[in-house]
C-alpha positions as CSV (number, residue, x, y, z in Angstrom):
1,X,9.0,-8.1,-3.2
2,X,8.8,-11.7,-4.2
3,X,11.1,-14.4,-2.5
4,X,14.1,-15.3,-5.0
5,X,14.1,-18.7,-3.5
6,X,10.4,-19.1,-4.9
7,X,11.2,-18.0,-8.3
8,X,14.3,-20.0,-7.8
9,X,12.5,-23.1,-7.1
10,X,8.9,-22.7,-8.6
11,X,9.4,-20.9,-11.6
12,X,7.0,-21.9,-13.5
13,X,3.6,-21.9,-10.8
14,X,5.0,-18.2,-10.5
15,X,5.2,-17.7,-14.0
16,X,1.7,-18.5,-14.5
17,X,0.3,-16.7,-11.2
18,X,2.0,-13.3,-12.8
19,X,0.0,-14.1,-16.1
20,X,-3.3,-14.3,-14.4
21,X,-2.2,-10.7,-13.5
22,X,-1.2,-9.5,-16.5
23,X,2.4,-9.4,-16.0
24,X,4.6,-11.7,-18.2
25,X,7.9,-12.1,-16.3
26,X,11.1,-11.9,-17.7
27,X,12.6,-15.5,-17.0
28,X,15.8,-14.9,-18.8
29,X,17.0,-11.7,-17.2
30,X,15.6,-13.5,-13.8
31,X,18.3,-16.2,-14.5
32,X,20.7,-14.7,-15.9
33,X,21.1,-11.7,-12.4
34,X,20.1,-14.8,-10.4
35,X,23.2,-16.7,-11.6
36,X,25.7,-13.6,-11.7
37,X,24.7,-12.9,-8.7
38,X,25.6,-16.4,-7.2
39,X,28.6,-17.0,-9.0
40,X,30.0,-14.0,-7.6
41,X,29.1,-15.0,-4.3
42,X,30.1,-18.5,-4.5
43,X,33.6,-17.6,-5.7
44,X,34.1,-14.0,-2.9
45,X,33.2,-17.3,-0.2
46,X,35.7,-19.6,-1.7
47,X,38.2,-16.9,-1.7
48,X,37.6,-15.6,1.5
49,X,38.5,-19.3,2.9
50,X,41.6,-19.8,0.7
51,X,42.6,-16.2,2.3
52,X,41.8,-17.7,5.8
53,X,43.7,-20.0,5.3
54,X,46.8,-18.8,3.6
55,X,46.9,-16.5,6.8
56,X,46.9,-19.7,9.2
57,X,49.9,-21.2,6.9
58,X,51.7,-17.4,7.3
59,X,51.3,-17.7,11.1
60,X,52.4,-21.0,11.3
61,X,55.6,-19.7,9.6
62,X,56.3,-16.8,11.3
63,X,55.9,-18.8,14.3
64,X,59.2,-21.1,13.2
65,X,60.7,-17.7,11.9
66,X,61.0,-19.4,8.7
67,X,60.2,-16.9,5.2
68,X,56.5,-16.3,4.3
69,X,56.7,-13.5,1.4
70,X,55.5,-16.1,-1.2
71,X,52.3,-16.8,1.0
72,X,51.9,-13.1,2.1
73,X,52.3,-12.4,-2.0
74,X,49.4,-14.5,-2.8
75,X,47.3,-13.1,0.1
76,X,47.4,-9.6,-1.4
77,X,46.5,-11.1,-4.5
78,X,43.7,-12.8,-3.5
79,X,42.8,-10.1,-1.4
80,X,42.7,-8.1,-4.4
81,X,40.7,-10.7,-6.5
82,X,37.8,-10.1,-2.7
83,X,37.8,-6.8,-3.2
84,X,37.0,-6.6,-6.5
85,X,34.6,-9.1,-6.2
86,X,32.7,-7.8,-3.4
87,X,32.1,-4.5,-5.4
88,X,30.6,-6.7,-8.4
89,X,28.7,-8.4,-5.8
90,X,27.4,-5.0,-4.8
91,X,26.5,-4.3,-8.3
92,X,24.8,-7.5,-9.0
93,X,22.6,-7.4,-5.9
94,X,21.5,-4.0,-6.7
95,X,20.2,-5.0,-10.5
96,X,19.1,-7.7,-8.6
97,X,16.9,-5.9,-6.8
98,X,16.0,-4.0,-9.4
99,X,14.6,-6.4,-11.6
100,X,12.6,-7.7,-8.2
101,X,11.0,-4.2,-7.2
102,X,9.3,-4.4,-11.0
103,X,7.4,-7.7,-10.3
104,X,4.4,-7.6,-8.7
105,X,2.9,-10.1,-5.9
106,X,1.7,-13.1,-6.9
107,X,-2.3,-13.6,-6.3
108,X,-3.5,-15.9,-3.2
109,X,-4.7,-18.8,-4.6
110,X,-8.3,-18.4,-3.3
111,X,-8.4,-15.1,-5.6
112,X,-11.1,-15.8,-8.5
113,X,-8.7,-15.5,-11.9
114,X,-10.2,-13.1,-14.7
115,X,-8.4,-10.6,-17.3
116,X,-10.2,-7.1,-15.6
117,X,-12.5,-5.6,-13.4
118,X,-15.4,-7.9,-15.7
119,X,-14.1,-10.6,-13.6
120,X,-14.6,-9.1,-10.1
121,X,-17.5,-11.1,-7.9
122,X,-20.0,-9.2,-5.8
123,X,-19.7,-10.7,-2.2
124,X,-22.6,-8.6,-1.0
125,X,-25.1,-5.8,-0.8
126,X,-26.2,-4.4,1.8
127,X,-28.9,-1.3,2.5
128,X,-31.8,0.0,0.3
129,X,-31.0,1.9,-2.8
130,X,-33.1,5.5,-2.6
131,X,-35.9,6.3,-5.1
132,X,-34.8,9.6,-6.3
133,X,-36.6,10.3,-9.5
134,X,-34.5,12.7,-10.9
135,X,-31.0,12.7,-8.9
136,X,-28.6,15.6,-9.1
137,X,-25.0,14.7,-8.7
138,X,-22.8,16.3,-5.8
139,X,-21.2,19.5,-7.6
140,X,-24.7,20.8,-8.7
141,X,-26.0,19.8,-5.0
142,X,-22.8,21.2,-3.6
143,X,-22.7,24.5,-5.4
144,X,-26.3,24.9,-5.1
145,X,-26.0,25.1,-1.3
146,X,-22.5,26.9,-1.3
147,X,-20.5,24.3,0.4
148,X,-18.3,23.4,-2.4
149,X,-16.3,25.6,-4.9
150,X,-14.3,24.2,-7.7
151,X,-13.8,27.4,-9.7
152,X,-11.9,28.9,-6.9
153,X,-9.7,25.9,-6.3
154,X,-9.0,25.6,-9.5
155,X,-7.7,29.5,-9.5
156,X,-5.6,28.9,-6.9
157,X,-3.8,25.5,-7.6
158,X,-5.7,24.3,-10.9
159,X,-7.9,21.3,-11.7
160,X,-8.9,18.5,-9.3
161,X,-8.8,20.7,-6.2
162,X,-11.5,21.6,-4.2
163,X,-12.7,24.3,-1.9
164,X,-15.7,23.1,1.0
165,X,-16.8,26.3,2.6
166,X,-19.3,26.6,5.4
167,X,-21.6,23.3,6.1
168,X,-19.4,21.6,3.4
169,X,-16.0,21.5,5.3
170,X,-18.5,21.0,8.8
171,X,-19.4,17.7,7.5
172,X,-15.7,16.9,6.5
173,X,-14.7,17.1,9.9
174,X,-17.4,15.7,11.0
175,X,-16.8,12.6,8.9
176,X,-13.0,12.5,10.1
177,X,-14.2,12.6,13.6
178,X,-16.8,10.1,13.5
179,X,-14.5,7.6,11.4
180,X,-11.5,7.8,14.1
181,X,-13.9,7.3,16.6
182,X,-15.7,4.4,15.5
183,X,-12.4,2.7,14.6
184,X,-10.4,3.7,18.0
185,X,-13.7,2.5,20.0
186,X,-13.0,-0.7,17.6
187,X,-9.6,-1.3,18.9
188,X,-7.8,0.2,16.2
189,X,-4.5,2.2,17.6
190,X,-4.6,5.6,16.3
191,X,-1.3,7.9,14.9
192,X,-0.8,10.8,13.8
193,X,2.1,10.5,10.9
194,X,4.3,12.5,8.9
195,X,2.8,13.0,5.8
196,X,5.8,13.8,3.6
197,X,8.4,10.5,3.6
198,X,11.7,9.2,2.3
199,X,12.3,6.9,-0.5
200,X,12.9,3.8,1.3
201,X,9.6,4.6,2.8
202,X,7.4,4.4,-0.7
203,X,9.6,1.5,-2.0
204,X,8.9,-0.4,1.3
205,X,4.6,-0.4,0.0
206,X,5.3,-0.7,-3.3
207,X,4.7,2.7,-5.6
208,X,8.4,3.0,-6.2
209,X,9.7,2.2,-8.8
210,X,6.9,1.1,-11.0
211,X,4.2,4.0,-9.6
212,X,6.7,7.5,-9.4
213,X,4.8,9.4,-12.0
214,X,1.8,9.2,-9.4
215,X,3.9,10.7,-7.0
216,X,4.4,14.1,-5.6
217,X,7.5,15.0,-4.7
218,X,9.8,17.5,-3.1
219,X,13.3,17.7,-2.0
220,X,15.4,18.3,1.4
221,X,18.7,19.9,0.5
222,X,19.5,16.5,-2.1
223,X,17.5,14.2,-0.8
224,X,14.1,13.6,-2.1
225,X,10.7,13.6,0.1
226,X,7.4,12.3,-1.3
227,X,4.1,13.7,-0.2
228,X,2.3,10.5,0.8
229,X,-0.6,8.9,-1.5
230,X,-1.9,7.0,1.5
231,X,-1.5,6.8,5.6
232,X,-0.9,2.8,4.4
233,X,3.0,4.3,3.7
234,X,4.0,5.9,6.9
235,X,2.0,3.2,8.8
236,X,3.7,0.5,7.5
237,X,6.6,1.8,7.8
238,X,6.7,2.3,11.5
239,X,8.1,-1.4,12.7
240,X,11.0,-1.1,9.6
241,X,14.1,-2.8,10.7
242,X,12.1,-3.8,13.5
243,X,11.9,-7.8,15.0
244,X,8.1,-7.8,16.6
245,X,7.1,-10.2,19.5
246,X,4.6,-12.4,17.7
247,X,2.6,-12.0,21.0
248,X,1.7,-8.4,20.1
249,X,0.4,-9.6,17.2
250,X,-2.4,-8.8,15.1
251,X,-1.2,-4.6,15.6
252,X,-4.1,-2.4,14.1
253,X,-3.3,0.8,13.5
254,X,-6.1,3.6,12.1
255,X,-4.4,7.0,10.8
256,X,-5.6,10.6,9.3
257,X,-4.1,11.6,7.0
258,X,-4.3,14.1,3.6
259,X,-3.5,12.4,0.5
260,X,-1.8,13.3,-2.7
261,X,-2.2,11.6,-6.0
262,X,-0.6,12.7,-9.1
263,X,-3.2,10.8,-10.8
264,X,-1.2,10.4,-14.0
265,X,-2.8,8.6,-16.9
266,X,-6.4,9.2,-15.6
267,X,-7.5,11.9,-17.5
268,X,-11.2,11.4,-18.4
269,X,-12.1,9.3,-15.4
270,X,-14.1,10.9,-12.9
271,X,-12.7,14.7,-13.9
272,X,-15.6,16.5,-12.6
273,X,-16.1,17.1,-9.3
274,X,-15.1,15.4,-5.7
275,X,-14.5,12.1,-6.8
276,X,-10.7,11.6,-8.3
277,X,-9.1,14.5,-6.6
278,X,-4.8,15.5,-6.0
279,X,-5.0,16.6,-2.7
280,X,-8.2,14.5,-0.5
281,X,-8.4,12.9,2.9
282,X,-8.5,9.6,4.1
283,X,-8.9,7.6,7.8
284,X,-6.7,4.3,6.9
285,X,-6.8,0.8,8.6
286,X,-3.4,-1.1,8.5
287,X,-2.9,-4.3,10.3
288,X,0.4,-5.8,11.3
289,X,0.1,-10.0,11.4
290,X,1.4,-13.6,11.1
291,X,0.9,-15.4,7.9
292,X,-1.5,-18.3,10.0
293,X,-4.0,-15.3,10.9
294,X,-3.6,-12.8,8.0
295,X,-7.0,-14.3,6.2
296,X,-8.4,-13.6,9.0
297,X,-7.3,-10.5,9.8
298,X,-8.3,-9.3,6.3
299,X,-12.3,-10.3,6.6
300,X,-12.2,-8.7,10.2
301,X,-10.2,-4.8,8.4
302,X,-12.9,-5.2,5.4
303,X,-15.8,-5.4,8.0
304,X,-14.6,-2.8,10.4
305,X,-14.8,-0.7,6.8
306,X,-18.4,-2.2,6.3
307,X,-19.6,-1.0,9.6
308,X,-18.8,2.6,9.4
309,X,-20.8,2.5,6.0
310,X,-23.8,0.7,7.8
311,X,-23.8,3.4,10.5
312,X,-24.1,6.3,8.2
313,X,-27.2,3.9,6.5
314,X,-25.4,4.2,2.9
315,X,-25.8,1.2,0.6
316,X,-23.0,-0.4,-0.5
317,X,-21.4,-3.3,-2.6
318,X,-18.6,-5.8,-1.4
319,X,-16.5,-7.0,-4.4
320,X,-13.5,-9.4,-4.6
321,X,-11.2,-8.4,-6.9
322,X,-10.0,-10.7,-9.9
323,X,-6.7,-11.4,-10.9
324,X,-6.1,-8.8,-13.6
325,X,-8.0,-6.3,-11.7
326,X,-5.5,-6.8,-8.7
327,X,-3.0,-4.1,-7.3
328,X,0.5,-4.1,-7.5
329,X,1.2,-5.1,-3.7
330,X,-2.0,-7.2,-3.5
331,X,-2.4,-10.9,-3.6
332,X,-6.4,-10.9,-2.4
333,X,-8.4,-7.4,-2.1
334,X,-11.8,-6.9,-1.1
335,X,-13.2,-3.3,-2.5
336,X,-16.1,-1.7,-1.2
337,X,-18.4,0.3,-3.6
338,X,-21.1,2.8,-2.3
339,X,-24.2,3.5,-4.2
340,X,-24.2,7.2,-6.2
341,X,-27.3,8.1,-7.4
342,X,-26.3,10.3,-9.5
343,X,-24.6,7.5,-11.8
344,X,-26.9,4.7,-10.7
345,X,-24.4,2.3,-10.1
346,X,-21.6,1.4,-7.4
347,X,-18.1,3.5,-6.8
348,X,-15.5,2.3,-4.8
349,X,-14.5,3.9,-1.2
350,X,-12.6,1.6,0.2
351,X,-10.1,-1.2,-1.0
352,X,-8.9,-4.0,1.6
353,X,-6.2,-5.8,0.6
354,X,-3.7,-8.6,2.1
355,X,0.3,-8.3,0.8
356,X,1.3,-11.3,2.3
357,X,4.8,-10.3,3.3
358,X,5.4,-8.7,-0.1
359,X,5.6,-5.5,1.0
360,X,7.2,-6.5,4.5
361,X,10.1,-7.8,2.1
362,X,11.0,-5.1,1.0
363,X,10.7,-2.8,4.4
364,X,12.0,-5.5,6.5
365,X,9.4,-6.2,8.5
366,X,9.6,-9.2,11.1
367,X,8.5,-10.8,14.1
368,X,9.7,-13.4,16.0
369,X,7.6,-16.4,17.5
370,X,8.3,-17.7,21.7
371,X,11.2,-20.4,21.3
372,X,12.0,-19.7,17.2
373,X,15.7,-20.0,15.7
374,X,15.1,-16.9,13.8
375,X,12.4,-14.5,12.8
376,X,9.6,-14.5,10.2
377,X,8.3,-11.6,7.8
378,X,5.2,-10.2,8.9
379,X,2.0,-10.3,6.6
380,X,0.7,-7.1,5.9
381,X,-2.7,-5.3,5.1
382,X,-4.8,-2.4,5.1
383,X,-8.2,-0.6,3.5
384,X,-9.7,2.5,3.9
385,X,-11.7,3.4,6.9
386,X,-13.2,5.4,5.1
387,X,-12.2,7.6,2.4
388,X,-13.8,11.1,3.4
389,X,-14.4,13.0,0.4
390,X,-16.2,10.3,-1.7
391,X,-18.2,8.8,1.9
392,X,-19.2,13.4,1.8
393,X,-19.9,12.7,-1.7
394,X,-22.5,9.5,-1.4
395,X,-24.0,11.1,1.4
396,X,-24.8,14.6,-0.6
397,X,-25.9,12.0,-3.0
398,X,-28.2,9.3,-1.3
399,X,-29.5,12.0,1.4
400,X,-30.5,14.7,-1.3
401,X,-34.8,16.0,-0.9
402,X,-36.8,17.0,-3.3
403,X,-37.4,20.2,-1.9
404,X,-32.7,20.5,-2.9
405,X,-31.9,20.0,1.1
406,X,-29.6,17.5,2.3
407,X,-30.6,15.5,5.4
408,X,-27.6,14.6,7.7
409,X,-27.0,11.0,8.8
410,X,-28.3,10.7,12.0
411,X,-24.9,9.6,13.9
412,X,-23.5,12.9,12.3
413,X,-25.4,15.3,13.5
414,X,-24.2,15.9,17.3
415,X,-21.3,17.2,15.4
416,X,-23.3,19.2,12.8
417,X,-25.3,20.7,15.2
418,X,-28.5,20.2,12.4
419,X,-31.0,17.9,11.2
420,X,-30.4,19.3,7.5
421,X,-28.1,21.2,5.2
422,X,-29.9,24.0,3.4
């Protein structure tokens, strides 16, 4: 969530910042809740003191025994006038808030400006492309060798689920395994975290309100429980309410989890096969920070990413988001793209992004530096380390013979116990 006092006081710089994401903030409705909202306040705090100090005058008269019903009239009456102020200000805080939880983050200012993903700038590549004359994509290479089966996922819970059997499901663990590793041995912190959370939990990242429809959800008794898209929800989430010691800060956290996307409004995109899936898993990186050591921190998440990719020798794209192609919660992202042979070209797996202390806004999220009046917000951030299913994917991909084997990457195959899927 955005600071009011920054819209308040640069309106216009944050105006413009929106526009270079797309977003076209509503300035009226900002001013118009703004000013309701601080009216009300201003006049519940002028009110209050009157009633303070009517009492003092009633005391002073009852102290003399002399009559204070007049006085003691007027208290209840502005008592009154407190109480029904209080519930408007209760009602103008909440569409206040409202109207806040639809605006996005403003972009960092290093972010390069552009209109859509045309205006994203390759960083980097990094490892050699495999000549492959004639590539088959993972579901025929997958079905071929009888570790994945889509018709029988789809029989039992529809489209975009999948089935690994055998070798296929092997090398899902094995990923999982390898990934926590190499992050733990990295100094990341690992949890194991609920995966289905309350409300308060999704609005504290940022897919409620505007994101729901991609949301699954269930209910306890009345209250509702979302299944979580990402670790990044739970993780976060974990110092709410909380006032942190900046000297524990950065805190790196690394987290298993499922994850399940609705996927509304993506119909078409990546509908066949492993890719763009409701139910998949993911190993995620968050990072818990000050706002002095939050660039930092993000170049240091995006190449702990880099380096799991470099270890399983698959070649890969680093790509700083534009503007227009930025997410919700994001003011600077890094994506990384591996390379699929199959559609000779680049496809994300991992997105490393910096909130600033947008999202710690809205969960509350602070820390406190040695000797400081009062407490900060904490900055915020987290990638993928890796996604599993697409990193199973690439590898089915860039690893496939002519002879329709698989080599396994060599730091995998302890696990696998083989040199080659067949």
């Amino acid at each position: 969530m955005l600071d009011a006092v920054l819209l308040r006081q640069d309106l216009e710089s944050v105006v413009t910042k929106l526009a270079h994401k797309g977003f076209n903030l509503d300035v009226e409705s900002f001013a118009r809740l703004d000013t309701e909202r601080r009216q009300i306040i201003s006049e519940a705090e002028s009110l209050k003191a009157q009633r303070n100090k009517i009492s003092e005058e009633v005391a002073q008269l009852k102290r003399s025994k002399e009559s204070a019903d007049h006085l003691i009239e007027q208290q209840h009456k502005v008592g009154g006038r407190i109480k029904a102020l209080e519930a408007g200000e209760k009602e103008a805080e909440i569409a206040f808030r409202d109207f806040l939880s639809h605006v996005p983050n403003i972009p960092h200012s290093s972010t390069p400006i552009g209109s859509d993903e045309s205006g994203n700038i390759e960083i980097k590549r990094w490892g050699n492309i495999p000549e492959i004359d004639t590539p088959e994509d993972h579901v025929e290479i997958g079905t071929r060798l009888g570790i994945i089966d889509f018709d029988r996922a789809a029989k039992i819970s529809g489209a975009r689920f999948t089935i690994l059997k055998g070798m296929g499901a092997k090398l899902e663990r094995a990923l999982i395994h390898f990934f926590l590793n190499q992050n733990i041995d990295a100094g990341w912190h690992e949890l194991l975290v609920p995966y289905l959370v309350l409300q308060n939990a999704v609005y504290g990242t940022g897919q409620l309100p505007k994101f729901e429809h991609d949301l699954f959800k269930t209910h306890r008794g009345g209250d509702p429980l979302y299944l979580i898209p990402t670790a990044e929800v739970p993780v976060t989430n974990i110092y709410r309410d909380e006032i942190l010691q900046a000297e524990s800060l950065p805190i790196r956290h690394c987290a298993f989890t499922p994850c399940f996307r609705s996927e509304a409004g993506s119909y078409g995109k990546d509908t066949k096969g492993y890719i763009r899936q409701h139910q998949f898993h993911k190993v995620e990186l968050v990072a818990f920070t000050t706002a002095e050591k939050a660039e930092a921190e993000l170049e240091y998440l995006t190449r702990q990413a880099e380096t799991l990719l470099e270890a399983l020798d698959l070649p890969y794209m680093r790509v700083e988001l534009c503007t227009g192609d930025l997410g919700f919660s994001s003011q600077k992202t890094f994506d990384l793209e591996v390379w699929l042979p199959s559609q000779k070209c680049y496809r994300e797996i991992s997105s490393c992004s910096w909130f600033g202390d947008f999202q710690a806004r809205r969960a509350n999220l602070k820390y406190k530096a040695k000797g400081a009046k009062k407490p900060e917000f904490l900055h915020t951030l987290n990638g993928s380390g890796l996604a599993v299913g697409r990193t199973l994917v690439a590898i089915l991909e860039c690893y496939q013979q002519k002879d329709g084997t698989v080599v396994v990457p060599k730091v995998l195959r302890d696990f696998m116990g083989t040199d080659i899927l067949r």
